[in-house]
The first five atom37 places (N, CA, C, CB, O) and aatype in JSON, in Angstrom:
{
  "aatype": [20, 20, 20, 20, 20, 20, 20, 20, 20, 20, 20, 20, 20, 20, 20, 20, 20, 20, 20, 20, 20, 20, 20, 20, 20, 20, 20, 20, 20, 20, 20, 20, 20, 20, 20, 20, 20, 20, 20, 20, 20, 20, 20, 20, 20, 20, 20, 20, 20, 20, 20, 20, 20, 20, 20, 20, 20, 20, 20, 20, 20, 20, 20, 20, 20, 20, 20, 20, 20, 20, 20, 20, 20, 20, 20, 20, 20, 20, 20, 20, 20, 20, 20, 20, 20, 20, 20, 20, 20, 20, 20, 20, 20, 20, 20, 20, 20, 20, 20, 20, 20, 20, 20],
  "atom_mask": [
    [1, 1, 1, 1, 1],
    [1, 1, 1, 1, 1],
    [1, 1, 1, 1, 1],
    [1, 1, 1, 1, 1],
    [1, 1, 1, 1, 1],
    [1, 1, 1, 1, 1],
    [1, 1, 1, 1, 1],
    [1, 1, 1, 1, 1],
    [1, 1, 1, 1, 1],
    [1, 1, 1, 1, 1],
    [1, 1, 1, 1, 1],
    [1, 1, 1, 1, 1],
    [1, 1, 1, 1, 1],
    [1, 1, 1, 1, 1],
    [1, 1, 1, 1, 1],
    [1, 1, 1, 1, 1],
    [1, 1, 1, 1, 1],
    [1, 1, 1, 1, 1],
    [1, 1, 1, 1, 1],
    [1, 1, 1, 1, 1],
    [1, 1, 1, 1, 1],
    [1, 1, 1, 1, 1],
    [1, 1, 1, 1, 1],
    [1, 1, 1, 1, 1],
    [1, 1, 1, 1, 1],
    [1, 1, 1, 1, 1],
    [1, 1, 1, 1, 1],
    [1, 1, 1, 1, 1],
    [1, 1, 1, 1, 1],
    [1, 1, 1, 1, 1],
    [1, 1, 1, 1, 1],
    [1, 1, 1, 1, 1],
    [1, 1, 1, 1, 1],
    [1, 1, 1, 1, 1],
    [1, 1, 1, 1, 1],
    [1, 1, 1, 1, 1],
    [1, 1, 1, 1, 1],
    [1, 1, 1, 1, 1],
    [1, 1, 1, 1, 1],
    [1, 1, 1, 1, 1],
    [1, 1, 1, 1, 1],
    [1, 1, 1, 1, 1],
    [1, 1, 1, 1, 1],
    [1, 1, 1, 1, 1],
    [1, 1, 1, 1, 1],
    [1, 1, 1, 1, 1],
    [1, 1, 1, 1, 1],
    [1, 1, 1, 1, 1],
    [1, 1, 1, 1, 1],
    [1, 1, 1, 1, 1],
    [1, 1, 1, 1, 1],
    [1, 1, 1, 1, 1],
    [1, 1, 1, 1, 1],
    [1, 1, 1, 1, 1],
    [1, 1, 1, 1, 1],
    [1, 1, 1, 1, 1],
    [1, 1, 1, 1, 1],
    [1, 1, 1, 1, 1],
    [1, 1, 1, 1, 1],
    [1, 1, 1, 1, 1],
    [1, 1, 1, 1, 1],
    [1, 1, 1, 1, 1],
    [1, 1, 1, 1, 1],
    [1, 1, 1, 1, 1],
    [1, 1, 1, 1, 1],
    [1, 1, 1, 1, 1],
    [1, 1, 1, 1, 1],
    [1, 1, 1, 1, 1],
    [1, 1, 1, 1, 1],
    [1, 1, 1, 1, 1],
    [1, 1, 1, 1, 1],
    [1, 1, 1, 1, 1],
    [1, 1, 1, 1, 1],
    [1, 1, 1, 1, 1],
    [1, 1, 1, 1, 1],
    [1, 1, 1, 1, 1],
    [1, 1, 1, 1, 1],
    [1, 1, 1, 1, 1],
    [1, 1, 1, 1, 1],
    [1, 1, 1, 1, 1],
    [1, 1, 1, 1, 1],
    [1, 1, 1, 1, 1],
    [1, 1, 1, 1, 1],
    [1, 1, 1, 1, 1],
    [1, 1, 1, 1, 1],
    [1, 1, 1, 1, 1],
    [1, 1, 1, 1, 1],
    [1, 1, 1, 1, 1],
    [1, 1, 1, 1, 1],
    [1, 1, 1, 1, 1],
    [1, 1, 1, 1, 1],
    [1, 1, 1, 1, 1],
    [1, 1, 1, 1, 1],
    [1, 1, 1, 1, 1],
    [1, 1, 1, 1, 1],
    [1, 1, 1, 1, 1],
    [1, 1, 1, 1, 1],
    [1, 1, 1, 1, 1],
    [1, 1, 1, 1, 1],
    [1, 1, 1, 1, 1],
    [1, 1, 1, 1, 1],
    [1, 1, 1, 1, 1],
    [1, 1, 1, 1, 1]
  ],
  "atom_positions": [
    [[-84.82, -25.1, -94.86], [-83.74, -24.87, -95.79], [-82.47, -25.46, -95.18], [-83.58, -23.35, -96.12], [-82.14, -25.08, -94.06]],
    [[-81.53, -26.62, -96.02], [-80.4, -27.37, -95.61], [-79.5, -26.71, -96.84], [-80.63, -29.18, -95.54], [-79.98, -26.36, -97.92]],
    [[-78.46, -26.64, -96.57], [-77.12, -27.3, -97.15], [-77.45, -28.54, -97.42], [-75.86, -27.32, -96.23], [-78.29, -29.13, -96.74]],
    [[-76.76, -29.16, -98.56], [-76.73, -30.62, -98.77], [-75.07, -30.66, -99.37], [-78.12, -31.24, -99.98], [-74.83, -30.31, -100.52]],
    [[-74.07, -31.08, -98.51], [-72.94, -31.0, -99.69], [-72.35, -32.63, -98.91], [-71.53, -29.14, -99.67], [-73.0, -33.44, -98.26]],
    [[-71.27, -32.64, -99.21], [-70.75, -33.84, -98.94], [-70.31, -34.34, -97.39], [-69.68, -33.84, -99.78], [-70.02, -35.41, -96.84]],
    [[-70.4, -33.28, -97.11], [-70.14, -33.84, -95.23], [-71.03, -33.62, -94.62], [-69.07, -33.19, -94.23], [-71.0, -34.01, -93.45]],
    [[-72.33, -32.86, -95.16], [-73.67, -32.92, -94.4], [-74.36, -34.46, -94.35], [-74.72, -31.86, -95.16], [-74.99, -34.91, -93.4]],
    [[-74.12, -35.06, -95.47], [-74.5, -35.92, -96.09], [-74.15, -37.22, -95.82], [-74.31, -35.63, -97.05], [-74.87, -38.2, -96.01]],
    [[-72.9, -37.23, -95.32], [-71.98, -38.18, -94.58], [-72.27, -38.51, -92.84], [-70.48, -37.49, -94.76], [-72.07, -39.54, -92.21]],
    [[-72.84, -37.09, -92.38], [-72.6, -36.88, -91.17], [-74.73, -37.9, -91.22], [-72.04, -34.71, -90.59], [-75.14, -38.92, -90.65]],
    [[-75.35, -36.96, -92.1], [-76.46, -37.44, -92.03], [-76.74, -39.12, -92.19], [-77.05, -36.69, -92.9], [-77.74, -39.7, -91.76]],
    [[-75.81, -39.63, -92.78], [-76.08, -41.46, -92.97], [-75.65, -41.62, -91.34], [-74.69, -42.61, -94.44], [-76.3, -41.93, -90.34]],
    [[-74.55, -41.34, -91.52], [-73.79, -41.63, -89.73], [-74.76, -42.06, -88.27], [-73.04, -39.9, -89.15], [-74.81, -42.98, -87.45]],
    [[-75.51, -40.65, -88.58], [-76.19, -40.57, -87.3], [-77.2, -40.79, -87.62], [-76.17, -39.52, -86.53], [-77.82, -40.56, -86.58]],
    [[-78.37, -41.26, -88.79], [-79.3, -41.73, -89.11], [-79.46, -43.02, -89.71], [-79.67, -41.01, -89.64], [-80.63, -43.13, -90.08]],
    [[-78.86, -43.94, -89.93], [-78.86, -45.11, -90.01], [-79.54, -45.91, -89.06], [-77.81, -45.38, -90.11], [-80.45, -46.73, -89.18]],
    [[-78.87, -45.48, -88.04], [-79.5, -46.86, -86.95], [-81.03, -46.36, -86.7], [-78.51, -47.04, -85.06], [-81.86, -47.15, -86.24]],
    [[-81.39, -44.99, -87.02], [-82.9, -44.96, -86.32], [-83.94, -45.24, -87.63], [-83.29, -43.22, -85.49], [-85.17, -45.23, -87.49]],
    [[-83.22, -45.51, -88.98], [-83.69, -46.31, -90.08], [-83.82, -48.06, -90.05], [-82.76, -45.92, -91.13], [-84.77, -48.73, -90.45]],
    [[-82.65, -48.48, -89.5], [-82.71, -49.87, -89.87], [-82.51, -50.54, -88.31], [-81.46, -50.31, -91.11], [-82.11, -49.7, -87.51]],
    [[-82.63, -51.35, -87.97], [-82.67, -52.0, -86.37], [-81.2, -52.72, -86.76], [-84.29, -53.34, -85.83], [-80.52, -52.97, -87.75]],
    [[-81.18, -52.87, -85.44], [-79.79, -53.15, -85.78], [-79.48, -54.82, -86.1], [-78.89, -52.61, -84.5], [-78.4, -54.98, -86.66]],
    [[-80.06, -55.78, -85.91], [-80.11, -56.77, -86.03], [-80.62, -57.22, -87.61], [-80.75, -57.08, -84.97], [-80.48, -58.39, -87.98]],
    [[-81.1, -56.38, -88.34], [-80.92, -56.67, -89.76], [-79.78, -55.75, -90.78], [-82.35, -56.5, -90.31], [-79.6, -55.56, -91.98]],
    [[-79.29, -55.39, -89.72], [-77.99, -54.21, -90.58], [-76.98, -54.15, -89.6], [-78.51, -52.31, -90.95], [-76.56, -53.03, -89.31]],
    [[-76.53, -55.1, -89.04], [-75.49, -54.89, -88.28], [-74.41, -54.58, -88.8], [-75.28, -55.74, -87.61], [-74.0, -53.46, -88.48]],
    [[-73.72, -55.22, -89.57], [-72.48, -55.19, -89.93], [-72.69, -53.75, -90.85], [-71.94, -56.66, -90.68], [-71.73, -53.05, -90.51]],
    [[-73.42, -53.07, -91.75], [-73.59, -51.75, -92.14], [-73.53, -50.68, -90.95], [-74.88, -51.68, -92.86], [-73.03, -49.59, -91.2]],
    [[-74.0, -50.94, -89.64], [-74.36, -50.22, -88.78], [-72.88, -49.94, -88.21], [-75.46, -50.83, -87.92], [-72.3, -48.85, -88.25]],
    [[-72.35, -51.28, -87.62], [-70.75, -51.21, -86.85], [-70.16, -50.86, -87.75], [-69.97, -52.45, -86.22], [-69.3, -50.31, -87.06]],
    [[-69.66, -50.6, -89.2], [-69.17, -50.17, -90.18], [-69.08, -48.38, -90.24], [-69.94, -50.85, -91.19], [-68.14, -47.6, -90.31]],
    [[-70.52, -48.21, -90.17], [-70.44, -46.25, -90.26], [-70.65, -46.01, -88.58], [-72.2, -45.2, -91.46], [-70.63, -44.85, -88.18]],
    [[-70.8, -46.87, -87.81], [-69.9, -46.6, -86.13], [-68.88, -46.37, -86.13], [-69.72, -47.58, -85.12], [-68.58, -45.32, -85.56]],
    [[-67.58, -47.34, -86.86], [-66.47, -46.73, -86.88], [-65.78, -45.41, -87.47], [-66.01, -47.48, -87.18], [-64.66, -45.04, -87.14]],
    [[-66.53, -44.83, -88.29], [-65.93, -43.91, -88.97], [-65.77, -42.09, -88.23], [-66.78, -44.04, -90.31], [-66.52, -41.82, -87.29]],
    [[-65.34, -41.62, -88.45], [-65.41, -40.2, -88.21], [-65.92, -39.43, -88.98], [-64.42, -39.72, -88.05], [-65.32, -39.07, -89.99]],
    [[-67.34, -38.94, -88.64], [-68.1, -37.92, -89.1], [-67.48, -37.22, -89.64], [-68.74, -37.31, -88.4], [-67.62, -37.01, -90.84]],
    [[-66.13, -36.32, -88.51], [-65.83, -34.92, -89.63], [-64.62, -35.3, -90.73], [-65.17, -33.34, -88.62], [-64.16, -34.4, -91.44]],
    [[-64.15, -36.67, -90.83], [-63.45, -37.33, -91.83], [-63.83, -37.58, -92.98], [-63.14, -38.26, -91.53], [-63.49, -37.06, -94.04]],
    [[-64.94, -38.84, -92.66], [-65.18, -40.12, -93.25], [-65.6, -38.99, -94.95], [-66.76, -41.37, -92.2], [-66.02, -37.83, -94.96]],
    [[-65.3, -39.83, -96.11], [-65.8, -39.41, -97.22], [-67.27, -39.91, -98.32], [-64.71, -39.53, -97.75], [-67.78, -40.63, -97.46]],
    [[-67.8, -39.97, -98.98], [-68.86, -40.56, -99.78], [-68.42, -41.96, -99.97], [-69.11, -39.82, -101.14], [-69.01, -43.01, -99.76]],
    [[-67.06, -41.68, -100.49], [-66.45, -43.15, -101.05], [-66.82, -44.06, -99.89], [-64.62, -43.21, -101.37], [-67.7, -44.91, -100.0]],
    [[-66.24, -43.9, -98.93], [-66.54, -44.33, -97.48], [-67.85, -45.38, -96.97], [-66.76, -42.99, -96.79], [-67.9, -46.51, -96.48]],
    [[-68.85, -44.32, -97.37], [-69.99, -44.43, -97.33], [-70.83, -45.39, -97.99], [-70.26, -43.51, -97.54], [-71.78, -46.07, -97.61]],
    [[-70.1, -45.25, -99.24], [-70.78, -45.95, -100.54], [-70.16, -47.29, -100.29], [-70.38, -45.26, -102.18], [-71.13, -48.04, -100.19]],
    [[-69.03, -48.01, -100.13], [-68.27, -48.69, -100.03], [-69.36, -49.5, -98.9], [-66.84, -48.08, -99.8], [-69.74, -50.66, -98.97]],
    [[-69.68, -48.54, -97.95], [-69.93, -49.96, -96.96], [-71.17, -50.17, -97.29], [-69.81, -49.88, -95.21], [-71.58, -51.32, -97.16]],
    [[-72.02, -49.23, -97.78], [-73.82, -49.63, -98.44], [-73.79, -50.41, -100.13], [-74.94, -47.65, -98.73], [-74.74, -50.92, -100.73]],
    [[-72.79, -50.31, -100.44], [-73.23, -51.6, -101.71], [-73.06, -50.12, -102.67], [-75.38, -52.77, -101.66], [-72.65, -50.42, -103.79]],
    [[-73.22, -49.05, -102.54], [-73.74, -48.28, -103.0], [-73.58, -46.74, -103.04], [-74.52, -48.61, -102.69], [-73.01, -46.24, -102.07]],
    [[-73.98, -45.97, -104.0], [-74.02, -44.23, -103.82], [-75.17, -43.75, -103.82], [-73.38, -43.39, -104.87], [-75.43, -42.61, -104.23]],
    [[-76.11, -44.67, -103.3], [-77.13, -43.87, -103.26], [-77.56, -42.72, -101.92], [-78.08, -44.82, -103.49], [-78.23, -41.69, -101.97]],
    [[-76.94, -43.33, -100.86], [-76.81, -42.79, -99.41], [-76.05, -41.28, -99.85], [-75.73, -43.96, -98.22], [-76.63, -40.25, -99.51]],
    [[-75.44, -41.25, -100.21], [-74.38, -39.85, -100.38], [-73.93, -39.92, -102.0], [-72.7, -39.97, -99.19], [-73.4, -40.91, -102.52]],
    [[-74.28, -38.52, -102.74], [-73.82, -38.26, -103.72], [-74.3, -37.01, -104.06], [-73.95, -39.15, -104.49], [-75.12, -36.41, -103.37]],
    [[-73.69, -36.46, -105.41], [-74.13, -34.98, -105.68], [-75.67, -34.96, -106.47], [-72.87, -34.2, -106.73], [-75.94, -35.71, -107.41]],
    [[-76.5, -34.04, -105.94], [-77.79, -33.71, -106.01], [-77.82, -32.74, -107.21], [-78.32, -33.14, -104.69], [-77.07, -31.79, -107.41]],
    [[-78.75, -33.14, -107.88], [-79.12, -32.46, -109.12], [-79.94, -30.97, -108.57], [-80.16, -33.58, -110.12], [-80.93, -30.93, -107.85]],
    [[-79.26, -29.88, -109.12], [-79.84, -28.97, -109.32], [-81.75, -29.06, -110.02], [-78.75, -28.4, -110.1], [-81.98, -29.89, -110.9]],
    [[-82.79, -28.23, -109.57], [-83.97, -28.39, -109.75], [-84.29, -27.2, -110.9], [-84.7, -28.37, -108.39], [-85.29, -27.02, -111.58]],
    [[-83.19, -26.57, -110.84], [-83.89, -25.08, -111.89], [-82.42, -26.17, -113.16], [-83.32, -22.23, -110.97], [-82.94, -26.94, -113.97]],
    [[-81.31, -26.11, -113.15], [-80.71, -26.14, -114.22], [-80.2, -27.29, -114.5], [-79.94, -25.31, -114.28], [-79.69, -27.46, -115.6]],
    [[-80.23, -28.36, -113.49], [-80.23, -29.63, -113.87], [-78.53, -30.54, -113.76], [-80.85, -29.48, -115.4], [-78.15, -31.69, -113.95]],
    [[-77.8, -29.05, -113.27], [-76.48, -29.31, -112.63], [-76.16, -30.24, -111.4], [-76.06, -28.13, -112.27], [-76.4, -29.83, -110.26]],
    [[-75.41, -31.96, -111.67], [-75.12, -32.46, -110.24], [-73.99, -31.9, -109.77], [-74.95, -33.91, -110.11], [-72.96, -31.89, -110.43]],
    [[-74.11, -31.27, -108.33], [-73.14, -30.56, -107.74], [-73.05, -31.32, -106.14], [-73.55, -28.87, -107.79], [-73.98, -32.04, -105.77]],
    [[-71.82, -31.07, -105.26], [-71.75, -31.39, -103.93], [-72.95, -29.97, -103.35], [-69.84, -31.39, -103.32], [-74.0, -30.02, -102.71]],
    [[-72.34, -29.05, -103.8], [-73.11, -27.58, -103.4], [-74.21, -27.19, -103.37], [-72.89, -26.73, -103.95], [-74.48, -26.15, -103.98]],
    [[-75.33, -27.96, -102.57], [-77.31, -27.82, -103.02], [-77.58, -27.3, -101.53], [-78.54, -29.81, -103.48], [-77.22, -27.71, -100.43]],
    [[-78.28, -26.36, -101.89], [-79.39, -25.95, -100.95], [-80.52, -26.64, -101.14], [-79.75, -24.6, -101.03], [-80.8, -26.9, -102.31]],
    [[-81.3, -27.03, -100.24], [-82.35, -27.42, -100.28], [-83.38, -26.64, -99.6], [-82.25, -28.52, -99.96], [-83.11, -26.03, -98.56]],
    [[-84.79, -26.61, -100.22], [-85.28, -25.55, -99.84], [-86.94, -25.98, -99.82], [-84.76, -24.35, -100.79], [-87.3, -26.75, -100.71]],
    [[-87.87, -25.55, -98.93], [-89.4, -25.77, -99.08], [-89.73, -27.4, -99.43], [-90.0, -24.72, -100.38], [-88.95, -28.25, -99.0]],
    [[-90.65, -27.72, -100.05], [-91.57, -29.2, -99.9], [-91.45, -29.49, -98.71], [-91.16, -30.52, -100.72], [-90.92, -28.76, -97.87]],
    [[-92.05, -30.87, -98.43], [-92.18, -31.87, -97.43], [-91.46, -32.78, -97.53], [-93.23, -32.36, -97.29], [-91.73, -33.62, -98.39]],
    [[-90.26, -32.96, -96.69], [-89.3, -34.15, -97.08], [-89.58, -35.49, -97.16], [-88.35, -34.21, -96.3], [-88.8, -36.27, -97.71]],
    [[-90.85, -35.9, -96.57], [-91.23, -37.35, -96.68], [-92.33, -37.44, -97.78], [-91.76, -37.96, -95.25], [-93.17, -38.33, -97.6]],
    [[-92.47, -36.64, -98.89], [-93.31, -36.28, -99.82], [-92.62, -36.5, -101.06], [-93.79, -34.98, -99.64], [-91.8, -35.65, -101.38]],
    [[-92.82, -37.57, -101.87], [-91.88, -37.79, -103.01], [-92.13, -36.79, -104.06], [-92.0, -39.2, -103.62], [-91.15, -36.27, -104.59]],
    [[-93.55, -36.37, -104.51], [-94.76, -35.55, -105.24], [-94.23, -34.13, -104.96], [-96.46, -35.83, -104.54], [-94.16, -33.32, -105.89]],
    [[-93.83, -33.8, -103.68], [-94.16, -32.61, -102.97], [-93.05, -31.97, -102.41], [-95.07, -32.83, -101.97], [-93.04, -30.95, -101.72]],
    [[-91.62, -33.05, -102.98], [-90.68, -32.4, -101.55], [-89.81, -31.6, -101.96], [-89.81, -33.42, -100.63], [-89.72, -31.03, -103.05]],
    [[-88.93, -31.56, -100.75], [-87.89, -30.45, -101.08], [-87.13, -29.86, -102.37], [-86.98, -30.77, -100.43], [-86.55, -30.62, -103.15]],
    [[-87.16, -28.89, -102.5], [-86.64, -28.29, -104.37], [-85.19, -27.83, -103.94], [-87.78, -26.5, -105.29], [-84.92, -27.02, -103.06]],
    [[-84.16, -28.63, -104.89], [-82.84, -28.32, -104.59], [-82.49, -27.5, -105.96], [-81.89, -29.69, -104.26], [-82.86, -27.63, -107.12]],
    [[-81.52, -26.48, -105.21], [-80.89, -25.62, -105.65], [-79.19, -24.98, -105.85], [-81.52, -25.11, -105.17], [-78.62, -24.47, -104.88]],
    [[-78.76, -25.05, -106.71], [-76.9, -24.96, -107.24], [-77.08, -23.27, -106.75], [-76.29, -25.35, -109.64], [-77.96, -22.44, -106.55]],
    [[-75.51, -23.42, -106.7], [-74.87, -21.9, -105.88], [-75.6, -20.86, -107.25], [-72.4, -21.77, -105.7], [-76.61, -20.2, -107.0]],
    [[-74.94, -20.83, -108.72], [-75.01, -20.78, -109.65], [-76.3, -20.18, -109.96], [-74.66, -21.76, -110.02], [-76.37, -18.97, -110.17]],
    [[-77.79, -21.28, -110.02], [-78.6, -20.6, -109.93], [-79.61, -19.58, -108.64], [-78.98, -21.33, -110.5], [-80.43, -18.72, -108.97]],
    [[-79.24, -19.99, -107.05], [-79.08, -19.62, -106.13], [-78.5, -17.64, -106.47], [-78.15, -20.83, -105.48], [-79.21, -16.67, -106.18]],
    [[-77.5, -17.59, -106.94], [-77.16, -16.37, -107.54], [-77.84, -15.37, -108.34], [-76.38, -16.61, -108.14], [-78.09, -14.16, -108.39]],
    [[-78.04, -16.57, -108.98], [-78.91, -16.02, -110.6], [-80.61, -15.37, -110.42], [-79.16, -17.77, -111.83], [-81.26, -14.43, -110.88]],
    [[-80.84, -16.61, -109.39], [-82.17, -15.29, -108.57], [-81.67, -14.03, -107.71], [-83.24, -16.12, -107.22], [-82.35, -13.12, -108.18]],
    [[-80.98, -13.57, -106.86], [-80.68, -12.95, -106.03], [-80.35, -11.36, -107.23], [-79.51, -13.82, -105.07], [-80.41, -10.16, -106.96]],
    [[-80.05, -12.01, -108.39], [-80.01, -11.07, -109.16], [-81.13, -10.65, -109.92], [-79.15, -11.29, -109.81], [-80.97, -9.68, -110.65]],
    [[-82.25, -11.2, -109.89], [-83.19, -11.11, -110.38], [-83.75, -9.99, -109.02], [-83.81, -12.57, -110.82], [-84.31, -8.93, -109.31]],
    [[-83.63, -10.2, -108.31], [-84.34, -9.51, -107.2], [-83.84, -8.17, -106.78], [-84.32, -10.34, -106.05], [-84.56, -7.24, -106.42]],
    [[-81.87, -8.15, -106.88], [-81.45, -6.8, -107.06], [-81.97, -6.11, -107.92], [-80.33, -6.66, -107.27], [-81.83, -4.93, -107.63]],
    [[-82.56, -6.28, -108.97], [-83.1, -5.37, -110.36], [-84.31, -4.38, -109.99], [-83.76, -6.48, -111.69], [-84.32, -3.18, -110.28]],
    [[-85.32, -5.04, -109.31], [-86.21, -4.48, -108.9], [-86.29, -2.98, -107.87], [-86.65, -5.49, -108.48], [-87.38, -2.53, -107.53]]
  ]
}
């Protein structure tokens, strides 16, 4: 079970990039999120130097279908596309916990 919000997410490209791509076919992506500051740097940031938002952005809720910065992630197998992790909003995160006070 993770947090997924916007500086987990930031921090996670940061320090996982280079053990994704070698550095000699991603250099200039690589020295790019080298320079930045983890507890700074923003999505925009991020996205800007990958072409892209796919590295960092808000995660769709799995029960209500809400994109939020705010996901728990919870159970599957993360390298399991079929199988993996089920993300979850504060919102419905709540909405069980109340289901469970009832009992």
């Amino acid at each position: 079970m993770q947090r997924l919000d916007e500086r987990t997410q930031v921090k996670w490209v940061i320090d996982n990039y280079k053990r994704i791509y070698r550095r000699q076919e991603r250099e200039e992506e690589i020295d790019a999120l080298d320079a930045l500051d983890p507890e700074m740097a923003t999505a925009s940031q991020v996205a800007e130097i990958m072409g892209n938002d796919s590295w960092v952005h808000p995660r769709e809720c799995d029960e209500c279908g809400k994109a939020t910065w705010d996901i728990v992630e919870m159970g599957g197998d993360p390298s399991s596309y079929d199988n993996g992790p089920r993300n979850f909003c504060e919102d419905c995160l709540r909405a069980g916990l109340r289901l469970l006070a009832k009992q």
